[in-house]
Backbone and ligand atoms as CSV (ligand in chain L), in Angstrom:
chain,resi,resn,atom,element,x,y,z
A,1,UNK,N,N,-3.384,48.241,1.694
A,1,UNK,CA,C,-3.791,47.402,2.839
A,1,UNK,C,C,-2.649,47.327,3.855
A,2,UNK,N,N,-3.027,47.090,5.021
A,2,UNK,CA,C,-2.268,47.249,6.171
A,2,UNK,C,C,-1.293,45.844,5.917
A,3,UNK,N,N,-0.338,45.811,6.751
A,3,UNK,CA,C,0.392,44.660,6.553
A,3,UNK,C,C,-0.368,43.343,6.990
A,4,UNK,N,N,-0.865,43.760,8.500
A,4,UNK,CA,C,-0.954,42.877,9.100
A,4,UNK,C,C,-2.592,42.269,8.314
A,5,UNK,N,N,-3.140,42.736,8.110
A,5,UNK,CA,C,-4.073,42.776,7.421
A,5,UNK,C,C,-4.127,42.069,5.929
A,6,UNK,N,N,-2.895,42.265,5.350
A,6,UNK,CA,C,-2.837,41.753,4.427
A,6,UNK,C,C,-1.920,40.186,4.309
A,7,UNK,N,N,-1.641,39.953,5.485
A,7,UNK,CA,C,-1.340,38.690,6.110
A,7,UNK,C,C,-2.692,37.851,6.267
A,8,UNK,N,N,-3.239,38.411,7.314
A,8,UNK,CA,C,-4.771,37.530,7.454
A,8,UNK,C,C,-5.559,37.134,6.053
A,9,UNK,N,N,-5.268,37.906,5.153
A,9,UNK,CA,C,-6.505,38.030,4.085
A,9,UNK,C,C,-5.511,36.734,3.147
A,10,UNK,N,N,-4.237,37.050,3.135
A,10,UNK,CA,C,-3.552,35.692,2.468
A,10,UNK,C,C,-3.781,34.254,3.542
A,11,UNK,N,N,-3.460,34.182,4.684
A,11,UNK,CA,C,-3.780,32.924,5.292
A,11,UNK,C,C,-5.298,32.600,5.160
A,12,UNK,N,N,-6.237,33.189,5.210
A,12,UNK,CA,C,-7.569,33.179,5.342
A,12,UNK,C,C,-8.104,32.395,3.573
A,13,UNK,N,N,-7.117,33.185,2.355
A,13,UNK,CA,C,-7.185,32.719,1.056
A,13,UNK,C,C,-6.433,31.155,1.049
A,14,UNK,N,N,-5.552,31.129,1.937
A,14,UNK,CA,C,-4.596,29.930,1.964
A,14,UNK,C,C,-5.388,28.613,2.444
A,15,UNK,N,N,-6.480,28.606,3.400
A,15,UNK,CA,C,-7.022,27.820,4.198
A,15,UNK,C,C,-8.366,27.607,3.192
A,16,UNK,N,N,-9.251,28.718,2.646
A,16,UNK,CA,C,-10.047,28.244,1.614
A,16,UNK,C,C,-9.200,27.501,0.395
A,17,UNK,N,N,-8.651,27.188,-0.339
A,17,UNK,CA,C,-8.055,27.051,-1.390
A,17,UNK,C,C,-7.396,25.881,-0.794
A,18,UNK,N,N,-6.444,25.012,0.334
A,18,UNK,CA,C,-6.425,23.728,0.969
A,18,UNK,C,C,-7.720,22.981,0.938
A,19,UNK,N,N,-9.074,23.402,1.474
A,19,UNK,CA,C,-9.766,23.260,2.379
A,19,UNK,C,C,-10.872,22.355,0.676
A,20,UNK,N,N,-10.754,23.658,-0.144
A,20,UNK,CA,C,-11.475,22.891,-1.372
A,20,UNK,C,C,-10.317,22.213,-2.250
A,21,UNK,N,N,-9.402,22.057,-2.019
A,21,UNK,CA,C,-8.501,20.777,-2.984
A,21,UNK,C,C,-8.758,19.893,-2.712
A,22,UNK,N,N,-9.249,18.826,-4.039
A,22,UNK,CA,C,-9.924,17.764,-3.612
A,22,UNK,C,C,-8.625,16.819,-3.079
A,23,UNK,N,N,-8.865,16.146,-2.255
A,23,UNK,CA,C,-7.766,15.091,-1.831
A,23,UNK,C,C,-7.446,14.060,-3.020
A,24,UNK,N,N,-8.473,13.636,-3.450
A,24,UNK,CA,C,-9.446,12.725,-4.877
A,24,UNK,C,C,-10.550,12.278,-4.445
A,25,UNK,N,N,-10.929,11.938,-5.224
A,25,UNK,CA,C,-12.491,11.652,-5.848
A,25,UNK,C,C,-13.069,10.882,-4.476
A,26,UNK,N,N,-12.273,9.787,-4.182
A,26,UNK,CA,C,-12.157,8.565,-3.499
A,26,UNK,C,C,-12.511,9.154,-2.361
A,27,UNK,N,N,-11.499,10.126,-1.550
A,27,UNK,CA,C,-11.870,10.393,-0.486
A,27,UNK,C,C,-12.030,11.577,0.175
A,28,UNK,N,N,-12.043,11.883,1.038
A,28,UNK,CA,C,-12.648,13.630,1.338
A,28,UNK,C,C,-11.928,14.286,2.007
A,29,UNK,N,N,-11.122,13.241,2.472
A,29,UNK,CA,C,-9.835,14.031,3.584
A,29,UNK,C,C,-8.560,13.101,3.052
A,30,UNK,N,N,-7.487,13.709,3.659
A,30,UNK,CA,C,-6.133,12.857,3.702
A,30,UNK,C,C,-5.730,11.794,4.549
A,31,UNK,N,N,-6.609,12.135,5.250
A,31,UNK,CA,C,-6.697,10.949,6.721
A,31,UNK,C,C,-7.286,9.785,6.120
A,32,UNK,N,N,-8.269,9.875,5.594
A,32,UNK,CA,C,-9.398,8.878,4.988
A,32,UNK,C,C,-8.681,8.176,4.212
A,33,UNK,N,N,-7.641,8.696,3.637
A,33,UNK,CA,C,-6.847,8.023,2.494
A,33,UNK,C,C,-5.960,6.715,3.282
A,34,UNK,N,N,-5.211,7.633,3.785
A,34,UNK,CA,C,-4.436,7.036,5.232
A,34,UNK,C,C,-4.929,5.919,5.448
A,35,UNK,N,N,-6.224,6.100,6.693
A,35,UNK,CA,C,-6.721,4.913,7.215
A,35,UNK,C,C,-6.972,4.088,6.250
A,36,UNK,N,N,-7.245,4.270,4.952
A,36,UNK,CA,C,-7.662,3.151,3.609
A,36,UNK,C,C,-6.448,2.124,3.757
A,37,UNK,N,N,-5.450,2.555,3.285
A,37,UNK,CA,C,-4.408,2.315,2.744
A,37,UNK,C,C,-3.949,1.393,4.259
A,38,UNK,N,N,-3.567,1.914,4.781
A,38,UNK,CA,C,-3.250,0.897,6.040
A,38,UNK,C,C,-3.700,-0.362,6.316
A,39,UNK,N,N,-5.303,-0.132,6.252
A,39,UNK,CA,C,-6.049,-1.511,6.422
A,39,UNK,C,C,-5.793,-2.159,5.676
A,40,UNK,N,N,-5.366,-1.807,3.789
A,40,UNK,CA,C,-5.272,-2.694,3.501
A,40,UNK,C,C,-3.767,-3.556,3.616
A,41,UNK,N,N,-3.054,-2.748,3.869
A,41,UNK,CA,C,-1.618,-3.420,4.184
A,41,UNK,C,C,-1.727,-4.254,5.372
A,42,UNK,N,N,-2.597,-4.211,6.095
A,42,UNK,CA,C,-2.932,-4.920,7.252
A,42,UNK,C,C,-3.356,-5.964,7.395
A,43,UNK,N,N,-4.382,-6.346,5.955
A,43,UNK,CA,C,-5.227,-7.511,5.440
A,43,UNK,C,C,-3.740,-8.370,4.821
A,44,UNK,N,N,-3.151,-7.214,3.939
A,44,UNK,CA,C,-2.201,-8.325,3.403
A,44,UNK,C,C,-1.271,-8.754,4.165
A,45,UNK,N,N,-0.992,-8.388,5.014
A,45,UNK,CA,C,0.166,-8.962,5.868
A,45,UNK,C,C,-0.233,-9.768,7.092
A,46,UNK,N,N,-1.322,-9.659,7.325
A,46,UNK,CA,C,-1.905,-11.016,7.843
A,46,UNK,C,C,-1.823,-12.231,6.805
A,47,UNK,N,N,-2.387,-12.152,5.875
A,47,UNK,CA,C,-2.426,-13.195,4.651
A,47,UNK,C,C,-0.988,-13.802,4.748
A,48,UNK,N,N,-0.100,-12.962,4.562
A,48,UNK,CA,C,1.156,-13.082,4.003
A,48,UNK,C,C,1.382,-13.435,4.816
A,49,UNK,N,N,1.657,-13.562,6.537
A,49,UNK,CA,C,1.631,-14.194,7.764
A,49,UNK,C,C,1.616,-15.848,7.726
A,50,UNK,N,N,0.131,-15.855,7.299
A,50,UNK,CA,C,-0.416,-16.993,7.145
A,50,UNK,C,C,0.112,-18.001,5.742
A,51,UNK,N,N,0.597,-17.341,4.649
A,51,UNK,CA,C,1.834,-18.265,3.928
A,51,UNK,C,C,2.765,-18.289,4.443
A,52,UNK,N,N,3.196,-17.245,5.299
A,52,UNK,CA,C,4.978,-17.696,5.713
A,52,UNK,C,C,4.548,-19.054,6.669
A,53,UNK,N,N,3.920,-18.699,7.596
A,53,UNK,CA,C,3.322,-19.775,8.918
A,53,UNK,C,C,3.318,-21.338,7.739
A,54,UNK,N,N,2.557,-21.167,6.658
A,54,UNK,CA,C,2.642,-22.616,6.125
A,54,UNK,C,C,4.105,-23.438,5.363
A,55,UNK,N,N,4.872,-22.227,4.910
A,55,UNK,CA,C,6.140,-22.178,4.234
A,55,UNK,C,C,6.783,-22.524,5.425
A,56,UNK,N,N,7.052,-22.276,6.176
A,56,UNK,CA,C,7.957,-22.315,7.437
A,56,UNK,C,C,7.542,-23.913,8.046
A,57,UNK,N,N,6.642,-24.155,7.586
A,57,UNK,CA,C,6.284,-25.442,8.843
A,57,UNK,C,C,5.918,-25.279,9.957
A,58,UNK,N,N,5.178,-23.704,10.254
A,58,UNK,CA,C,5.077,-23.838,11.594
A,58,UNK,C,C,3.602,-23.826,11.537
A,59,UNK,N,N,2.281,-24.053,10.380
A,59,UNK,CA,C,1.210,-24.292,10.361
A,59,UNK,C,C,1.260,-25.715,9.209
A,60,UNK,N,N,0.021,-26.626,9.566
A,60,UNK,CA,C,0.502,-27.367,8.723
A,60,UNK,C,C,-0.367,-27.013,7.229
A,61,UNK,N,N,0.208,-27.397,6.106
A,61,UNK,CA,C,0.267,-26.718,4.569
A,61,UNK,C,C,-1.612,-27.208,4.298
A,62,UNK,N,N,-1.996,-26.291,3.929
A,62,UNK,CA,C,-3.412,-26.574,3.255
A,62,UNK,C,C,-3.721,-25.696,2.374
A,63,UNK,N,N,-3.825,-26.615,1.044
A,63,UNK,CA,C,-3.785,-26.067,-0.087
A,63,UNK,C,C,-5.375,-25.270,-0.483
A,64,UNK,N,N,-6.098,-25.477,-0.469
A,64,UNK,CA,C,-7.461,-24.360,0.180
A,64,UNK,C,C,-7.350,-23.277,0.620
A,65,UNK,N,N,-6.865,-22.959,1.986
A,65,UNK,CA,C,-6.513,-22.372,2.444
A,65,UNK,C,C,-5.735,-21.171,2.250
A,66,UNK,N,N,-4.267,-22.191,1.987
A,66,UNK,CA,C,-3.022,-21.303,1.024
A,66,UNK,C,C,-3.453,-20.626,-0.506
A,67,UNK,N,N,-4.633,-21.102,-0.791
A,67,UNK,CA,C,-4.741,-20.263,-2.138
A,67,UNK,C,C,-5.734,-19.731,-1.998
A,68,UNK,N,N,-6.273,-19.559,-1.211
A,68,UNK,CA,C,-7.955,-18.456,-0.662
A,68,UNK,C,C,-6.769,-17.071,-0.138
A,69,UNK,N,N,-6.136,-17.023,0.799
A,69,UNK,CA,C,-4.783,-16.484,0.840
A,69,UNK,C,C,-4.410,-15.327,0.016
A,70,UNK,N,N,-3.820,-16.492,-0.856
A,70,UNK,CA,C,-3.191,-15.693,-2.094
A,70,UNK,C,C,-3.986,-14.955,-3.070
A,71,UNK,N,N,-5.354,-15.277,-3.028
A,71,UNK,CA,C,-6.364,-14.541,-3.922
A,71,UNK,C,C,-6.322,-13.265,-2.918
A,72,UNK,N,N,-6.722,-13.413,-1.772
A,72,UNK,CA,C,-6.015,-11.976,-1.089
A,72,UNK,C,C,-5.719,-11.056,-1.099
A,73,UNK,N,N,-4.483,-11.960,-1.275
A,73,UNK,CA,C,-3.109,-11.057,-1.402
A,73,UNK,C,C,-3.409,-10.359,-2.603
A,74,UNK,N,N,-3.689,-11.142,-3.754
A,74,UNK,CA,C,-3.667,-10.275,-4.985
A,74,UNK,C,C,-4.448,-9.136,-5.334
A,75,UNK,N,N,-5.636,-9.525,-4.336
A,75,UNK,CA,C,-6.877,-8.562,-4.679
A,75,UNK,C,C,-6.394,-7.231,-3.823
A,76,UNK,N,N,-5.783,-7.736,-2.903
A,76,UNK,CA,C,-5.113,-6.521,-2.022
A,76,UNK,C,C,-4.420,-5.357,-2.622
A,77,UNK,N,N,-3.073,-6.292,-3.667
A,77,UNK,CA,C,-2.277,-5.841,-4.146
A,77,UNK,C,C,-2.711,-4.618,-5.292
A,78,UNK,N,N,-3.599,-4.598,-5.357
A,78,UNK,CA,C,-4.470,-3.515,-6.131
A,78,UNK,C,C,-4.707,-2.241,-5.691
A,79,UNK,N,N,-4.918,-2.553,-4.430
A,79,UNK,CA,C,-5.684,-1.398,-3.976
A,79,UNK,C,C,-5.283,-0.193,-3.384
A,80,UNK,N,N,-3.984,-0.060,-2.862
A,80,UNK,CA,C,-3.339,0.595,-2.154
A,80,UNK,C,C,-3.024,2.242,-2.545
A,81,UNK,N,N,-2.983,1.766,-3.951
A,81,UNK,CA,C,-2.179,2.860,-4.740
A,81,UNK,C,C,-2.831,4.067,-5.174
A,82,UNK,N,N,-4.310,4.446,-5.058
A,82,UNK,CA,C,-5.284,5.126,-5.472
A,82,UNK,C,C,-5.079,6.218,-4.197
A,83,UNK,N,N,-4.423,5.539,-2.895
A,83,UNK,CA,C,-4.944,5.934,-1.851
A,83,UNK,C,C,-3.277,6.358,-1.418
A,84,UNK,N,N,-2.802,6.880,-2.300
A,84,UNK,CA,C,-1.784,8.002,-1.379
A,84,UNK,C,C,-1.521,8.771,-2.550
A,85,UNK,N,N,-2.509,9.913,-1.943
A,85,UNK,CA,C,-2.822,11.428,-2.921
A,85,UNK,C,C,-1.944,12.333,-2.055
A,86,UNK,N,N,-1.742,13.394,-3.293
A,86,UNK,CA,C,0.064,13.983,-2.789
A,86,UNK,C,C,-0.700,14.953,-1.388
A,87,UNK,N,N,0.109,15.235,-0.622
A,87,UNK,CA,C,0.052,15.549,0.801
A,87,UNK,C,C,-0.577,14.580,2.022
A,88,UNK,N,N,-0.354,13.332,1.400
A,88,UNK,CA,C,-1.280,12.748,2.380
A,88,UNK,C,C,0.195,11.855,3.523
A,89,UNK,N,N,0.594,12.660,4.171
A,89,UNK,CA,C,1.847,12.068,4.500
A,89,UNK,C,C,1.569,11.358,6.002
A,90,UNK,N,N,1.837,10.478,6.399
A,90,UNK,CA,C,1.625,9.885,7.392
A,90,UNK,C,C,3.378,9.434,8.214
A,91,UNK,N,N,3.063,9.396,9.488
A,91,UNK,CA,C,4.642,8.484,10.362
A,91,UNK,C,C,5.148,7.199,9.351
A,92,UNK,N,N,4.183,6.721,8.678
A,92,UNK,CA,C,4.926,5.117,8.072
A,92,UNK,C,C,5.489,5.528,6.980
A,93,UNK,N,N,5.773,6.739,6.298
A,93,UNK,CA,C,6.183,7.179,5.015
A,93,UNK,C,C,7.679,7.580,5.309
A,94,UNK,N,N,8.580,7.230,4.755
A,94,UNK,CA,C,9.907,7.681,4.360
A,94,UNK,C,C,10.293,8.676,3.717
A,95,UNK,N,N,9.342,8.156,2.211
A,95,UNK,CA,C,9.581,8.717,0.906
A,95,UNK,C,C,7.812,9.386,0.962
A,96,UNK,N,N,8.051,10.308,-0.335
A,96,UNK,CA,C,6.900,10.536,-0.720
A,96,UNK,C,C,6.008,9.827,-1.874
A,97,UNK,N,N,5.422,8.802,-2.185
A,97,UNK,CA,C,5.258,8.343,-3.553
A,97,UNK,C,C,4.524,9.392,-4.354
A,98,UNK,N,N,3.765,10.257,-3.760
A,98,UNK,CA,C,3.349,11.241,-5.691
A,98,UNK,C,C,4.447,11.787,-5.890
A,99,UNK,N,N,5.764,12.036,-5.253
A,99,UNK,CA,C,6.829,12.651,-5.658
A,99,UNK,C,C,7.561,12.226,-6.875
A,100,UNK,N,N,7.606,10.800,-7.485
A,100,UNK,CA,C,7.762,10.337,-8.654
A,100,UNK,C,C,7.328,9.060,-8.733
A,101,UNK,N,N,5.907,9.465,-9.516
A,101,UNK,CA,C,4.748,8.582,-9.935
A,101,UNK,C,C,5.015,7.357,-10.603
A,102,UNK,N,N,6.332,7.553,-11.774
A,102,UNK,CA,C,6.851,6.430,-12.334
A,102,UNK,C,C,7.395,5.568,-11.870
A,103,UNK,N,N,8.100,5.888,-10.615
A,103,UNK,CA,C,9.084,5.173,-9.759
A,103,UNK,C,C,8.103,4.361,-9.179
A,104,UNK,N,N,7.088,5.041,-8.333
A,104,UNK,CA,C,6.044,3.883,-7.713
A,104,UNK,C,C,5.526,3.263,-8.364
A,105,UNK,N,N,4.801,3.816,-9.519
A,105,UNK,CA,C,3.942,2.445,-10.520
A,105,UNK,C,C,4.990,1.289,-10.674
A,106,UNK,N,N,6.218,1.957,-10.930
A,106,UNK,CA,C,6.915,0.684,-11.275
A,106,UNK,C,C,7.126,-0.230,-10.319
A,107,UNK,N,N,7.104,-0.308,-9.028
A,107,UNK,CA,C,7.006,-0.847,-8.255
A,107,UNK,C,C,5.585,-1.569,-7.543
A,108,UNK,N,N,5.098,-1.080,-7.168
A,108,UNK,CA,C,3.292,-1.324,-7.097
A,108,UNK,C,C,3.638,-2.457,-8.718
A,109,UNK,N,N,3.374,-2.181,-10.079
A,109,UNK,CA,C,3.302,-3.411,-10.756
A,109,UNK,C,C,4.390,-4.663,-10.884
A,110,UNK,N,N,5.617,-4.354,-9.846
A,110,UNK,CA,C,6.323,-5.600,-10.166
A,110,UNK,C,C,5.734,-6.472,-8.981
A,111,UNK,N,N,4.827,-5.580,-7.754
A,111,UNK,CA,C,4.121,-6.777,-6.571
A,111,UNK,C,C,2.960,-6.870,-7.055
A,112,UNK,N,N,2.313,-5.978,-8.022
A,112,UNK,CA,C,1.019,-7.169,-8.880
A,112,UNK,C,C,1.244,-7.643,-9.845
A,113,UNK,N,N,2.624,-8.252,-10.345
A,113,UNK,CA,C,3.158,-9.544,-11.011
A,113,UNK,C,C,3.091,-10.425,-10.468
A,114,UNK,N,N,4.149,-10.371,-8.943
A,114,UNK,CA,C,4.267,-11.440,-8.208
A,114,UNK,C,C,2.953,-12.066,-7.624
A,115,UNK,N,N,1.874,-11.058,-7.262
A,115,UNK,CA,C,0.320,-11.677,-6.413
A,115,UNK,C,C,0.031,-12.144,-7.401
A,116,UNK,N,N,0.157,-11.864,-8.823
A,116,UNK,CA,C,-0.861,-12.615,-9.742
A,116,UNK,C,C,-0.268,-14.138,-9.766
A,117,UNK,N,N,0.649,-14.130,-9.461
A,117,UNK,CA,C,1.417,-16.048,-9.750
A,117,UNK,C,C,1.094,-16.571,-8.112
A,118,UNK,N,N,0.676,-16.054,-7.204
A,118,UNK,CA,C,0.477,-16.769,-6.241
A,118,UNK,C,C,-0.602,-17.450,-5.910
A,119,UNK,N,N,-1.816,-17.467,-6.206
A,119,UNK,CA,C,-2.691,-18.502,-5.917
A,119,UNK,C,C,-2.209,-19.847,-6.410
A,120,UNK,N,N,-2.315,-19.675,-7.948
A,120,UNK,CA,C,-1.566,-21.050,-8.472
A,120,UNK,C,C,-0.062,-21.857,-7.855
A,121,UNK,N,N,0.569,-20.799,-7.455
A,121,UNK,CA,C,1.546,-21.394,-6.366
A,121,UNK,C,C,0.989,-21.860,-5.788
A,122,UNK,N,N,0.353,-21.386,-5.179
A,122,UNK,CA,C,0.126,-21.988,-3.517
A,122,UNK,C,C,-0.173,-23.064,-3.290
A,123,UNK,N,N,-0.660,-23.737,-4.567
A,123,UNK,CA,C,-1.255,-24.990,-4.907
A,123,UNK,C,C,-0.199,-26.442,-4.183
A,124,UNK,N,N,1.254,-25.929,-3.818
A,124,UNK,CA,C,1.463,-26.857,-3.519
A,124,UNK,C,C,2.857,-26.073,-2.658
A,125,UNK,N,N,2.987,-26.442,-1.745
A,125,UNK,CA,C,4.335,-26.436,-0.559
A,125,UNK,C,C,5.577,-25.599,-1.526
A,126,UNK,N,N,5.657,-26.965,-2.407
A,126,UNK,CA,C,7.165,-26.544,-3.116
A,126,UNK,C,C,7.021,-25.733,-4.173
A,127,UNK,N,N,6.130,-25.085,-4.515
A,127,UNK,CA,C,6.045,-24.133,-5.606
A,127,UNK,C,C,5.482,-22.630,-4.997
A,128,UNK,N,N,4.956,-23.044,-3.551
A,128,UNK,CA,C,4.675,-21.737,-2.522
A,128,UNK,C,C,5.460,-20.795,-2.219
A,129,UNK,N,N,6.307,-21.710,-2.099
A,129,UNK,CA,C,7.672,-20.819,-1.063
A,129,UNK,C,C,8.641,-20.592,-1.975
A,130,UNK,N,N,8.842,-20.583,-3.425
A,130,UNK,CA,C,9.632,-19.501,-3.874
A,130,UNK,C,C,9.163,-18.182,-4.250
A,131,UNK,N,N,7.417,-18.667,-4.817
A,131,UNK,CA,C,6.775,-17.217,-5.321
A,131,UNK,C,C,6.402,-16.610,-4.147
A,132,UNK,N,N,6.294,-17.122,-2.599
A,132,UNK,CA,C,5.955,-16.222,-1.503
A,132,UNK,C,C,7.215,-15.238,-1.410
A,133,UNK,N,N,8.544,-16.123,-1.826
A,133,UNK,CA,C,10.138,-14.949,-1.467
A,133,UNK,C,C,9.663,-14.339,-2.719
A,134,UNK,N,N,9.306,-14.297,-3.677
A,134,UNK,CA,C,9.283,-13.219,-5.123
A,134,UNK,C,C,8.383,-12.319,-4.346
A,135,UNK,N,N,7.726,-12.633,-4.350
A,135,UNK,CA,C,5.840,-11.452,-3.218
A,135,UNK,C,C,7.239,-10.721,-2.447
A,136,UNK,N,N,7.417,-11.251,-1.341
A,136,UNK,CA,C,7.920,-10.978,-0.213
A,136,UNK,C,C,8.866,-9.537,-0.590
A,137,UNK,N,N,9.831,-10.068,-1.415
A,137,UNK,CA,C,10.960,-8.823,-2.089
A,137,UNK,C,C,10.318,-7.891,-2.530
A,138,UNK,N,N,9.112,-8.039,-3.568
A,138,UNK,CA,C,8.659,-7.351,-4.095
A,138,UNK,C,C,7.678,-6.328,-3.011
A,139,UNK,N,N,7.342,-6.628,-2.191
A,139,UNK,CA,C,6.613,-5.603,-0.737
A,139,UNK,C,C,8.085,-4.773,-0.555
A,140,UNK,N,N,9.298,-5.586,-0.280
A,140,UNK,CA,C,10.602,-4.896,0.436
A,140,UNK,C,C,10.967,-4.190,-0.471
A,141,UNK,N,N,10.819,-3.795,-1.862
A,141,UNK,CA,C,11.332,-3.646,-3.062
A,141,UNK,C,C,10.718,-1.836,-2.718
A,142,UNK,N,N,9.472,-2.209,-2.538
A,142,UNK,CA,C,8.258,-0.872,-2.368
A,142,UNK,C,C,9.222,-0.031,-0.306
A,143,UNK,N,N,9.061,-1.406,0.053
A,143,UNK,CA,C,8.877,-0.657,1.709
A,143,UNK,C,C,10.802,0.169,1.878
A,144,UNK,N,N,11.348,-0.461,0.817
A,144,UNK,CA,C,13.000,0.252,1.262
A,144,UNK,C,C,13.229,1.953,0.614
A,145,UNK,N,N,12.334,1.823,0.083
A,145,UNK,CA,C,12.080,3.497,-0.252
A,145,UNK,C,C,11.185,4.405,0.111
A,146,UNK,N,N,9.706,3.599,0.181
A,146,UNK,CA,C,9.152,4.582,0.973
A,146,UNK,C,C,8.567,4.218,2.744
A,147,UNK,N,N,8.459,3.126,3.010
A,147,UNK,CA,C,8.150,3.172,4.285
A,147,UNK,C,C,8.973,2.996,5.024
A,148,UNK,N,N,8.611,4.091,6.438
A,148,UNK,CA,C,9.834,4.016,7.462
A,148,UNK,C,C,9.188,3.265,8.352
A,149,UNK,N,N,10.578,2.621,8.949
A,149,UNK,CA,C,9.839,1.409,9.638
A,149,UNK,C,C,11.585,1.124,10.395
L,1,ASC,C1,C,5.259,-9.647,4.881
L,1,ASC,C2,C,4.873,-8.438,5.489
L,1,ASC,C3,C,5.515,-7.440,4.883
L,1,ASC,C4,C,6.353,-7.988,3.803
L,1,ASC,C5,C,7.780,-7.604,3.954
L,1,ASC,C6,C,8.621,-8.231,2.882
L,1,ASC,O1,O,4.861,-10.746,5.164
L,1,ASC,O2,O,4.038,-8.277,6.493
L,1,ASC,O3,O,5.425,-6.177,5.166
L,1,ASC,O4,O,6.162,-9.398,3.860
L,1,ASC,O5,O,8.249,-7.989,5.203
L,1,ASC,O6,O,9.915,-7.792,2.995
């Protein structure tokens, strides 16, 4: 086969063989993953907004509220992780997380430790605002390695 020819017939094999790798199950493209994953960091950090705003004193504290919140947060804290399948690289990424799977689980489960103790926090002002700084680290714990920002 000609060279050039045998260039096309490898890129042409290269683009079928991308084209059927499944991204996962979940979603159909890498983008799809993307946009998942964002929204939900988006939900939680509104939430998380809305405890600092009550921690801070600059909303006033309602315990309803603050723990509708934190159920949230926790349910949030779940979801993220399904949704960055390896090549799915986006501007907010630093790091790669399928690059070492252990490293992220371990992280992803020390911030669904912390969401799981926060509703019951929230239950009151002074028991809010230390498990919101445990949450809080535990997002920074994840975002100082892989998200650039
Ligand atoms: C938030 C929020 C984050 C984390 C992070 C913690 O409230 O929006 O991304 O906490 O700032 O370090």
């Amino acid at each position: 086969m000609k060279k050039k020819q045998s260039l096309l017939c490898c890129a042409v094999i290269a683009a079928a063989v991308l084209a059927a790798a499944p991204v996962r199950a979940q979603f159909a493209k890498a983008e799809d993953a993307v946009k998942y994953r964002q929204a939900v960091y988006t939900v939680m950090a509104n939430h998380m907004g809305r405890l600092a705003a009550m921690a801070k004193g600059e909303r006033p504290f309602d315990a309803a509220a603050a723990q509708a919140s934190a159920r949230v947060i926790e349910t949030m804290s779940h979801l993220p992780w399904e949704a960055f399948p390896a090549g799915s690289t986006s501007k907010g990424l630093k790091a790669e997380p399928w690059a070492d799977a252990a490293d992220y689980k371990a992280r992803a489960d020390r911030l669904q430790g912390e969401t799981a103790k926060l509703p019951a926090a929230a239950a009151s002002l002074e028991t809010l605002r230390p498990q919101l700084g445990a949450t809080g680290a535990a997002c920074k714990n994840c975002h100082d390695k892989y998200r650039n920002i």
